[in-house]
C-alpha positions in Angstrom: 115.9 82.8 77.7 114.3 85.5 79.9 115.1 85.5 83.7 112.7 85.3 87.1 113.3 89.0 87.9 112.1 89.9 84.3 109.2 87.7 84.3 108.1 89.2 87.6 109.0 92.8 86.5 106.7 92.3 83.2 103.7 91.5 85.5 104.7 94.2 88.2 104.9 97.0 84.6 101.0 95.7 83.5 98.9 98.3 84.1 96.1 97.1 82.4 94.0 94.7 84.4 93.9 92.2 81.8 97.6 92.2 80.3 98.6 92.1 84.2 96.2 89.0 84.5 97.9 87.8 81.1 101.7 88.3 82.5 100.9 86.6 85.6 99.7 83.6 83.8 102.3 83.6 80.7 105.8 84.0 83.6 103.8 81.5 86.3 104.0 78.9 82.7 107.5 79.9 81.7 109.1 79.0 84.8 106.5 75.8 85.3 107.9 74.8 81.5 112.0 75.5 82.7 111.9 78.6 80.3 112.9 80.9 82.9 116.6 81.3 84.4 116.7 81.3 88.1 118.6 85.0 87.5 118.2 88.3 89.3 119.7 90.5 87.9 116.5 93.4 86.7 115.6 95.0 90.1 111.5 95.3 90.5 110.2 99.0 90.7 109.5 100.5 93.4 105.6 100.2 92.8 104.4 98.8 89.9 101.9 100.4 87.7 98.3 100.8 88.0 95.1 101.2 85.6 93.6 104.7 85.5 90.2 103.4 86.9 89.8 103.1 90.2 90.3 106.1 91.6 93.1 105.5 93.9 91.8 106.8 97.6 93.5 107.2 101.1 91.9 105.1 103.7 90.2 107.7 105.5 88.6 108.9 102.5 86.9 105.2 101.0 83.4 105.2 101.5 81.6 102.8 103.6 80.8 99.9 101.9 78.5 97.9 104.9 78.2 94.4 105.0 77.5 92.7 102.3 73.5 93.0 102.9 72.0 94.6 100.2 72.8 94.6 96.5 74.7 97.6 96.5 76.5 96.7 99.8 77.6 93.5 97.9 78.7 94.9 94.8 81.1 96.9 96.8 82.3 94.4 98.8 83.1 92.3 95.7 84.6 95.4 94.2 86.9 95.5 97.3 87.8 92.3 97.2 88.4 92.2 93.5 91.2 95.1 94.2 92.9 93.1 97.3 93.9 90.3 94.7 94.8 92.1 91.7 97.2 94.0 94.0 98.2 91.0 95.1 99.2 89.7 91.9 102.2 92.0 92.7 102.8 91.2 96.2 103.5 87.9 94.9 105.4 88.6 91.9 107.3 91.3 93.5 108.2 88.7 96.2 109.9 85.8 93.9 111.7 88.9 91.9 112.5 90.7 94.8 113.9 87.9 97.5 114.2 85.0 95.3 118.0 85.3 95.0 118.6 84.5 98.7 116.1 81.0 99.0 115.9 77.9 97.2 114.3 77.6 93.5 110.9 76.2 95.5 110.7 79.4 96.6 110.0 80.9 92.9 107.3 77.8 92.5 105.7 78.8 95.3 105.2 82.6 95.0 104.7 82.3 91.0 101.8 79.8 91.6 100.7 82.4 94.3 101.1 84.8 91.6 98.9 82.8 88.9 96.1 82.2 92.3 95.4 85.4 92.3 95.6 86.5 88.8 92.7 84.0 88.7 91.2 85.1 91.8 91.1 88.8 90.1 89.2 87.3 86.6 86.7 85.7 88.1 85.5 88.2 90.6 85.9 90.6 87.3 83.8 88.7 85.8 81.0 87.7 88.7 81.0 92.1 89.0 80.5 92.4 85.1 77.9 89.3 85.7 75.8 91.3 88.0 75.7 94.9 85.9 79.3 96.2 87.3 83.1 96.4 86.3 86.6 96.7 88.1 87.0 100.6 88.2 83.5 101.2 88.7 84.3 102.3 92.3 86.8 103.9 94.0 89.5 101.8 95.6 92.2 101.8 98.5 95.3 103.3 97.7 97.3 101.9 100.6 97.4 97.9 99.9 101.1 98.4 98.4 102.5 100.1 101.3 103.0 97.0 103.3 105.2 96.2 99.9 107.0 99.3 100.7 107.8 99.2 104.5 109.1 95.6 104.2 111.2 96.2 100.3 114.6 95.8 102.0 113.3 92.6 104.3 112.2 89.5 103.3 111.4 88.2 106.5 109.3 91.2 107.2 107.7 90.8 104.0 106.5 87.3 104.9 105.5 88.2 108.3 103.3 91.5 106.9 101.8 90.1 103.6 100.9 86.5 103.8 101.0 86.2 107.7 99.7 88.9 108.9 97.6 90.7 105.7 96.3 87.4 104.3 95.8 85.3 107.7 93.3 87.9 108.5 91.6 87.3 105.1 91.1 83.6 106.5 89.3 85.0 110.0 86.7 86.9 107.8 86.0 85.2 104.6 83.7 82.2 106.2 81.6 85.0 108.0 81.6 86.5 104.2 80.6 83.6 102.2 77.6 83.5 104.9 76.6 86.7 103.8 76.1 85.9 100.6 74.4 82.6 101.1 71.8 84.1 103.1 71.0 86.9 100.7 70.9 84.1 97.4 74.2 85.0 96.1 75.0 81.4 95.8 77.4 82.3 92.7 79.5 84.8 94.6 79.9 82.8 97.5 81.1 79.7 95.7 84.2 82.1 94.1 84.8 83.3 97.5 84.4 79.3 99.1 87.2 78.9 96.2 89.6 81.9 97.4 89.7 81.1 101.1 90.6 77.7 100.0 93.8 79.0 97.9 94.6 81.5 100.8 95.5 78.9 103.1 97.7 77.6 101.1 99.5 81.0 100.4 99.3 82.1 104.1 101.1 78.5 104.7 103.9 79.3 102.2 104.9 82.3 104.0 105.2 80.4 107.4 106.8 78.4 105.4 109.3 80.3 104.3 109.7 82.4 107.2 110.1 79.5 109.9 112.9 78.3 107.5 114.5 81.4 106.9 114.8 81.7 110.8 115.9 78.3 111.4 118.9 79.4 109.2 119.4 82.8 111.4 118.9 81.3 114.3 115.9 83.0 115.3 112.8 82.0 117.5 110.2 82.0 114.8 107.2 83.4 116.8 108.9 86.0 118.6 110.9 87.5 115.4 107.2 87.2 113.9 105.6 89.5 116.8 109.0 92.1 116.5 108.4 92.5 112.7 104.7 92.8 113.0 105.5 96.2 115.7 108.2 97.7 113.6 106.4 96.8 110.1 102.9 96.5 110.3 100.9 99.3 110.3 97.3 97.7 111.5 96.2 95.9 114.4 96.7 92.3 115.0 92.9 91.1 116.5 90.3 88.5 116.5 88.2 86.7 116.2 90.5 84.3 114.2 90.0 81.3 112.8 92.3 79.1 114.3 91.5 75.8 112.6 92.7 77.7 109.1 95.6 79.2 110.8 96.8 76.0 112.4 95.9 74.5 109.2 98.2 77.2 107.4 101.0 76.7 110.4 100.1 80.3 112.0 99.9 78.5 115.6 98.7 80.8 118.4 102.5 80.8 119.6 102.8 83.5 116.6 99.5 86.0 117.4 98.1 85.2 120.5 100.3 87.3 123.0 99.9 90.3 120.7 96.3 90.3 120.1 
């Protein structure tokens, strides 16, 4: 029987978009089915591997993509998006393989099915770009989405503030505002996919809460103010509105947490 740690170290070692999509679906399964041993023993790699399309650029160097207005405008922002979750197939992964040796076995259902939301979040924006005349590499890309991985590999409660509560809660302030965007301009295809992310990511911003308001129950820590310490030390963005409190409340990301720091 093959472990948690090797099942998430198989998806984190996919370069290829589609065996990644394919590893993420087969170890989210496994462990669904009892075939996986709650072991840790294989450490995960300190980034995992990457297709050779995109291109891989810093921040400062992506072009701007706009709004979402015109055609091209969309494509892009698809294209973007289509990046965020298959990196985030890793973040996930790399979460239950990484940290699942200090929480409960509900922690590995909960990040694998995170994992297996986004692997299907990645295929079907895949496929709405190769819909519309496009494919996933056909522009360039952002090469930092992994470093929030990176700053918070030795933490897991800086990893849960960073990714899902900080990196994914802003996700659910701009997504609505997104989904308009395509509505108005007759994209009614795109905008249903999107409709069908935000939905998951509330969910996945609400495990991380979840986690991190247990884990800091168990340490003794006020939740909301660890939150706000980790987020200056770790996260290297800026915390700001609008937000979209109803999905953060719904998600358990109360004001307590962001508000003073906004």
């Amino acid at each position: 029987m093959s472990s948690v740690a090797e099942a998430a170290r198989r998806v984190l070692e996919a370069a290829d978009p589609y065996e990644k999509v394919k590893a993420a679906r087969a170890a989210a399964r496994a462990w669904r089915l009892g075939k996986l041993d709650h072991s840790f023993a294989v450490a995960m790699p300190d980034a995992p591997a990457r297709p050779s399309l995109p291109e891989l650029l810093p921040p400062n160097r992506m072009p701007k993509r706009g709004k979402g207005g015109s055609e091209r405008g969309r494509l892009a922002l698809l294209h973007a998006l289509a990046h965020i979750e298959f990196v985030a197939i890793d973040l996930a992964f790399d979460m239950a393989g990484r940290f699942g040796a200090g929480f409960p076995r509900a922690f590995v259902d909960d990040w694998f099915s995170v994992g297996a939301d986004e692997a299907m979040h990645f295929a079907i924006l895949e496929r709405r770009l190769r819909a519309l005349g496009s494919f996933y590499g056909a522009l360039p890309a952002h090469a930092g989405l992994w470093e929030a991985a990176s700053v918070t590999a030795k933490d897991p409660l800086a990893r849960l503030a960073v990714v899902p509560m900080a990196l994914e809660a802003r996700g659910l302030d701009v997504t609505p505002v997104t989904v308009e965007r395509f509505r108005t301009a007759g994209d009614e295809a795109s905008a249903r996919i999107l409709q069908r992310i935000y939905t998951d990511e509330i969910r996945h911003v609400r495990f991380g809460t979840k986690w991190f308001e247990a884990s800091c129950q168990e340490l003794g820590l006020i939740p909301a103010a660890h939150w706000q310490s980790l987020i200056g030390t770790h996260f290297r963005g800026v915390v700001k509105g609008p937000f979209n409190d109803s999905a953060r409340d719904s998600a358990g990301l109360t004001r307590d947490y962001y508000g003073a720091i906004a």
